[in-house]
C-alpha positions as CSV (number, residue, x, y, z in Angstrom):
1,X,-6.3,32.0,-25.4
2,X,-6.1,30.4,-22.4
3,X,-2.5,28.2,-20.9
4,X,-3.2,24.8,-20.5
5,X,-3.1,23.2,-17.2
6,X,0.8,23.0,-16.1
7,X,0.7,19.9,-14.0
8,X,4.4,17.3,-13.0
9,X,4.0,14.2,-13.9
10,X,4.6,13.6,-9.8
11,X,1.2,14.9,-9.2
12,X,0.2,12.9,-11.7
13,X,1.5,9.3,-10.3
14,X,0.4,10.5,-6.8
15,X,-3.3,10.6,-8.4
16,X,-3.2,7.5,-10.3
17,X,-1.9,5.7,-7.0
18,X,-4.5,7.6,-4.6
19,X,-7.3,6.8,-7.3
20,X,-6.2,2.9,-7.3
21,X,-5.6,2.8,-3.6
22,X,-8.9,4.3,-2.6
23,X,-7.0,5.8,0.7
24,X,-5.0,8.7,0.3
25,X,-3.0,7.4,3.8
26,X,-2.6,4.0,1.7
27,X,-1.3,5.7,-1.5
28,X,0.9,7.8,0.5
29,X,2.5,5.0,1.8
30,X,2.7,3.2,-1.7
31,X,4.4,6.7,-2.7
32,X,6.9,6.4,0.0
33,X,5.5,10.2,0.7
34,X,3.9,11.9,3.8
35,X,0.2,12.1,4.3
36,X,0.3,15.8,3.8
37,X,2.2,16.1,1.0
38,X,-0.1,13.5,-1.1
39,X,-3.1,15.3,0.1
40,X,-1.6,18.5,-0.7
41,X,-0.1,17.3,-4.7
42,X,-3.9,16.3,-4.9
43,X,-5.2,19.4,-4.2
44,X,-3.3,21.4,-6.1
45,X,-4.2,19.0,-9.2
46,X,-7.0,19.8,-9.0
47,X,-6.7,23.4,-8.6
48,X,-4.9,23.3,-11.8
49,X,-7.7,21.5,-13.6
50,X,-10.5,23.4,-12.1
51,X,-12.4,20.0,-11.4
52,X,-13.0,18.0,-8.3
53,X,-11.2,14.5,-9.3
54,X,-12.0,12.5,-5.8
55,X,-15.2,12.3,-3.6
56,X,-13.8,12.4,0.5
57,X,-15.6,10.6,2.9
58,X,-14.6,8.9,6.1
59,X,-14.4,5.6,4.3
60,X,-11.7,6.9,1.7
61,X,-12.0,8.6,-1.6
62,X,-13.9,7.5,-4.9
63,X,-13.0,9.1,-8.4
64,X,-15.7,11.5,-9.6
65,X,-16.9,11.4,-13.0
66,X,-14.5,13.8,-13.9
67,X,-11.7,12.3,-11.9
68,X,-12.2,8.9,-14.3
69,X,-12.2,10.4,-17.5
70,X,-8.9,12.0,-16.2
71,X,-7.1,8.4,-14.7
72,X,-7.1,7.0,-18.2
73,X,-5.3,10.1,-20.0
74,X,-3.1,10.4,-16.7
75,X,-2.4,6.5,-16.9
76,X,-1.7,7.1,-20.5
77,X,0.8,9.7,-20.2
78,X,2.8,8.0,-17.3
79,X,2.7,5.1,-20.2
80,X,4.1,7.5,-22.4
81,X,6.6,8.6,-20.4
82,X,7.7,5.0,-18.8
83,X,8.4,3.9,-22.4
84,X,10.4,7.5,-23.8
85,X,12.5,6.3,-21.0
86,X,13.2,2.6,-21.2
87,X,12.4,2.8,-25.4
88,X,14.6,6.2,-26.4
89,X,17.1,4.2,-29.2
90,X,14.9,1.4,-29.6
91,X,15.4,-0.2,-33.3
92,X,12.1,-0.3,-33.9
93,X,12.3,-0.1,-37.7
94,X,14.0,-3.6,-37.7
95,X,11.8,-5.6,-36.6
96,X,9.1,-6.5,-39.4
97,X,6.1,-9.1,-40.1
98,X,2.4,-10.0,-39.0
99,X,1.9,-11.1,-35.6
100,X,-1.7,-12.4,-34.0
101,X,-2.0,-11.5,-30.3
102,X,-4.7,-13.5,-28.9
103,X,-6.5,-12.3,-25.7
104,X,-9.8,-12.9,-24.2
105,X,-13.1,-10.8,-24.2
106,X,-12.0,-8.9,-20.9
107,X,-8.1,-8.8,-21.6
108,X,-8.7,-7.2,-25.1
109,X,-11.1,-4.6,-23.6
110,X,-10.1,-3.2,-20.8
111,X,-6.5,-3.8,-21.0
112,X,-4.6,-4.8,-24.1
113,X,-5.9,-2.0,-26.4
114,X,-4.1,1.1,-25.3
115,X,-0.9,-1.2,-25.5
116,X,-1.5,-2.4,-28.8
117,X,-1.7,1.5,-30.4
118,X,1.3,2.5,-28.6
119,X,3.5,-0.5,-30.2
120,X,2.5,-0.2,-33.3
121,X,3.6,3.4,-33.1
122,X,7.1,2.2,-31.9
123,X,7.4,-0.9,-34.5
124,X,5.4,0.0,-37.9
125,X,6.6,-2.0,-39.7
126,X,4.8,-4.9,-37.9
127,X,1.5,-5.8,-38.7
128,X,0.0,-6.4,-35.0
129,X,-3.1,-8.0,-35.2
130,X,-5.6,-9.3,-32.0
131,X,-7.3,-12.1,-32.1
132,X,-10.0,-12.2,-29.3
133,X,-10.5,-15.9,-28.0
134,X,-11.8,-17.6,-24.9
135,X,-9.4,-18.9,-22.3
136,X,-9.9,-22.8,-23.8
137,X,-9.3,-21.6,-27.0
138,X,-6.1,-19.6,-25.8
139,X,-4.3,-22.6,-24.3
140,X,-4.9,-24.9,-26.9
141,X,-3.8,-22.7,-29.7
142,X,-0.5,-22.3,-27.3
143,X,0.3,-25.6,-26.9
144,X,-0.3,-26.9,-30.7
145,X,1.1,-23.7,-31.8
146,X,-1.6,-21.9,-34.1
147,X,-0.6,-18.8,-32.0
148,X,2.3,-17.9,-30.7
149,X,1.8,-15.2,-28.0
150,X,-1.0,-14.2,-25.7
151,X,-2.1,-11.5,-23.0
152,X,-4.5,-13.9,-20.8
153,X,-5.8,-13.9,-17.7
154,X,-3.2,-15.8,-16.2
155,X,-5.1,-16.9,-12.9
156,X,-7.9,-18.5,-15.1
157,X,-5.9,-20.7,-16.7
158,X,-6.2,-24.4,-15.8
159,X,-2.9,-25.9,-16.9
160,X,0.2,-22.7,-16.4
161,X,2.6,-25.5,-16.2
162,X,2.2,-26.6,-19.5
163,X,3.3,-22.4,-20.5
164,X,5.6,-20.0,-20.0
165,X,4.3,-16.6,-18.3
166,X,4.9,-13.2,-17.2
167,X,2.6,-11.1,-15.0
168,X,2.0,-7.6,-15.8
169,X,-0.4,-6.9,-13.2
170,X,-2.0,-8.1,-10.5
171,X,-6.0,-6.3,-10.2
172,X,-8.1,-6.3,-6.9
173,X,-11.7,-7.9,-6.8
174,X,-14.3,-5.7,-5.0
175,X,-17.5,-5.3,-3.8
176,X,-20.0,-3.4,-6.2
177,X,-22.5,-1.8,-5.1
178,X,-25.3,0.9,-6.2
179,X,-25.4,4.2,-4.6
180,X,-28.2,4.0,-2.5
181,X,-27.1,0.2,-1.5
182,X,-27.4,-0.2,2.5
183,X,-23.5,-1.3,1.9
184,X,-22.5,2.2,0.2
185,X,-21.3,4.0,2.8
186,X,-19.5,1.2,4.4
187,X,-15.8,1.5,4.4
188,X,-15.1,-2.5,3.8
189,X,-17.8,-5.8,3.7
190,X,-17.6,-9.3,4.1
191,X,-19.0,-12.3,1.9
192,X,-21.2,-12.9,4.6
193,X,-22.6,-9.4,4.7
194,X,-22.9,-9.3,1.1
195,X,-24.5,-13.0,0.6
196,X,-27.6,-11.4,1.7
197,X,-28.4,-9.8,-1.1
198,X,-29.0,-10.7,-5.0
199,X,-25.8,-11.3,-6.7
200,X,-25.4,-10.6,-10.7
201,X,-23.3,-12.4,-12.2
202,X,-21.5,-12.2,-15.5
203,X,-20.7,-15.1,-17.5
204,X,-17.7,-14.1,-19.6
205,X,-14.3,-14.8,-19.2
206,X,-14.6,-17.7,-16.8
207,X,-15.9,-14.6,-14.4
208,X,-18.9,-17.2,-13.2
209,X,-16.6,-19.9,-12.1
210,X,-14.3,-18.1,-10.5
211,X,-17.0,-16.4,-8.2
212,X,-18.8,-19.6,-7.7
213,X,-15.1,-20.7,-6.6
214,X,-14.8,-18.1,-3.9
215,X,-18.3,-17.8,-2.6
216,X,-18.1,-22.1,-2.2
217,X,-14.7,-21.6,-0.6
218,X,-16.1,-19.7,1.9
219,X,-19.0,-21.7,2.5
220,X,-21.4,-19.0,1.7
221,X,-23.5,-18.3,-1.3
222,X,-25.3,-15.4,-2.4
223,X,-29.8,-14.9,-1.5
224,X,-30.4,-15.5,-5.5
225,X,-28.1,-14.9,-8.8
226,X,-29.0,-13.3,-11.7
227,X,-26.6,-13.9,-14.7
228,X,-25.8,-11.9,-17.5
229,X,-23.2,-11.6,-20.4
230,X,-23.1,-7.7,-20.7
231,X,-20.9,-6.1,-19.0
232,X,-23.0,-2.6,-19.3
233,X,-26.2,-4.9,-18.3
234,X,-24.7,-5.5,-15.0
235,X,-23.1,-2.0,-14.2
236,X,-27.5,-0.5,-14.8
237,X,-28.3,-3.8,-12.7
238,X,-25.9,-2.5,-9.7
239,X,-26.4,1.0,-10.4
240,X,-30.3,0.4,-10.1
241,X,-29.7,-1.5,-6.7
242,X,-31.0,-4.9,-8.4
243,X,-28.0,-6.6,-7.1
244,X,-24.5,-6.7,-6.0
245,X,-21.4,-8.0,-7.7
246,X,-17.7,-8.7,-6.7
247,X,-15.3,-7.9,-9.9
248,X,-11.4,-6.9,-10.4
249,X,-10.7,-3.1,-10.7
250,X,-9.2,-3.6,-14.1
251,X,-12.7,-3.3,-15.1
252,X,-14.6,-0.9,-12.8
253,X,-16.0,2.4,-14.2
254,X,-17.8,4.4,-11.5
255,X,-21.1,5.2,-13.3
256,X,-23.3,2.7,-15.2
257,X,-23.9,3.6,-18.8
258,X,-27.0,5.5,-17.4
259,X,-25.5,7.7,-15.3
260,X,-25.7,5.4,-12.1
261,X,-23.2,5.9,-9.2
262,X,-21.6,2.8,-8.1
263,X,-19.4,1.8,-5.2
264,X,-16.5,-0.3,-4.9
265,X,-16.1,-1.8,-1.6
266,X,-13.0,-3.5,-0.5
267,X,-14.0,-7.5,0.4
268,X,-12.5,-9.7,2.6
269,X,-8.5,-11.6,1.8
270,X,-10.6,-14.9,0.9
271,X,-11.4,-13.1,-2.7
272,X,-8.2,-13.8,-5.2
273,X,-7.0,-11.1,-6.7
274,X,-6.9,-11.3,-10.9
275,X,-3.6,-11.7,-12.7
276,X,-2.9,-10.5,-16.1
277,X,0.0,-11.4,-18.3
278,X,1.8,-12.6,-21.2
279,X,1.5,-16.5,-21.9
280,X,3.7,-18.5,-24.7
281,X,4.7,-22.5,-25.6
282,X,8.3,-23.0,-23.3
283,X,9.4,-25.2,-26.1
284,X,9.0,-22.4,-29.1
285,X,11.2,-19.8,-29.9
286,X,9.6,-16.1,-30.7
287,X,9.6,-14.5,-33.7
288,X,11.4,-11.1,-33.2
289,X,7.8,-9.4,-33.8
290,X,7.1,-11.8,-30.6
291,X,9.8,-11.0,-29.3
292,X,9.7,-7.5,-29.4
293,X,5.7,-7.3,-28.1
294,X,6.7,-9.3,-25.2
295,X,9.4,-6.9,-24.3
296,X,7.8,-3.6,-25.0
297,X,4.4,-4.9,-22.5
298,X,7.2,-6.3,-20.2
299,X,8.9,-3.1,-19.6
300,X,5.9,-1.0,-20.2
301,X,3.6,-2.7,-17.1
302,X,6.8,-2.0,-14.7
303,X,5.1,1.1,-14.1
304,X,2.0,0.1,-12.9
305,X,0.9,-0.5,-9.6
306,X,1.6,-4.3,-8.6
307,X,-2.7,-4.4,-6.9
308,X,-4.9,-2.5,-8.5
């Protein structure tokens, strides 16, 4: 039988921050590290694993197929780990009841699940329930106090001074783009290079509006638009080189669910970066299940990077 990979979890936060950085001379410096030592951490990662995690080229590195299906159990063990430190005597088995967390389409998928699993294995005795609503729905049900917690995208909401909030982290927009796109191998773009082409883009989460906002800001706008609602519609439609779309890393996958390559480009400082967090009345006071999830996601987002 053979050993299983014997890997630190060093190597493993050097590859998480190369992966989100998309520069191993960026990450380095995030790591407070030399050049050559990230590079060589990498390497030897990947020697261990016996798979190629990053794609090199002169405009940075891109995760492989293999090298994504490895960032979410490496993100989940430095998860792990970041809470066995700051959690080790929590009394968990005091705190007890049902509490809804209500988040929206994107929050619920691509963020808020893992989270959920972990803290109901710290705090059984509370029955965690989500509640996926739309960012309307999320504010109202704050402020008339139907719900009394929620993981939202904090920079779609259009009145945070009514709430309380916390951001747990901040996520990078970028440029999509299919494999064979004439902006692939391009180390960065600009709106105005990218308003040539056909844009796609999705209608959830206020994701329309807010790309509307930035493309109008700029005083550009896209040859044509093509609109969708599926998030795997619009990964074939970029994959298949139909169009081009700028979204937040938080919900980039490499590979449409085809098998297409895509690209993520880094866009120009006029695209907003998306902010995800915890959002509750200022005038309530939490229930200790409330309490207690608002604390654990506090502590537990410390260890992510601040951009993704």
């Amino acid at each position: 039988m053979s050993s299983p990979p014997k890997f630190t979890l060093r190597q493993l936060h050097y590859f998480v921050t190369a992966a989100q950085a998309g520069q191993i001379s960026m990450a380095a410096t995030q790591a407070h590290i030399s050049q050559s030592a990230m590079t060589t951490a990498i390497g030897e990662l990947e020697r261990q694993l016996g798979a190629a995690l990053f794609e090199r080229s002169k405009a940075g590195i891109t995760l492989t197929y293999e090298g994504h299906a490895f960032l979410q159990q490496a993100q989940a063990v430095l998860d792990t780990a970041s809470e066995a430190a700051r959690f080790p005597f929590h009394r968990s088995t005091e705190v007890a009841g049902r509490l809804e967390i209500a988040a929206s389409y994107t929050v619920l998928g691509y963020f808020l699940l893992p989270a959920i699993a972990r803290f109901r294995q710290l705090f059984p005795l509370v029955d965690l329930v989500p509640v996926e609503l739309t960012r309307e729905a999320i504010e109202a049900q704050l402020a008339d106090g139907r719900i009394e917690i929620a993981v939202a995208l904090l920079s779609n909401l259009t009145r945070p001074e009514r709430l309380h909030t916390h951001v747990l982290t901040r996520s990078r927009r970028q440029l999509w783009v299919g494999a064979h796109h004439p902006l692939a191998e391009r180390g960065t773009a600009t709106l105005a290079e990218a308003a040539h082409y056909p844009y796609v883009l999705p209608t959830m989460d206020d994701a329309e509006s807010n790309a509307l906002q930035f493309w109008q800001a700029a005083g550009l706008m896209p040859a044509s638009l093509l609109r969708t609602s599926s998030m795997e519609a619009l990964r074939e439609m970029v994959g298949l080189g139909l169009g081009l779309t700028i979204l937040s890393d938080m919900v980039f996958r490499p590979w449409s669910l085809e098998g297409r390559r895509i690209h993520a480009l880094p866009v120009d400082a006029r695209v907003p970066v998306m902010e995800v967090g915890l959002a509750w009345h200022p005038a309530r006071t939490l229930s200790p299940a409330a309490a207690a999830f608002k604390e654990f996601l506090a502590v537990s987002s410390s260890s992510l990077p601040g951009v993704a």
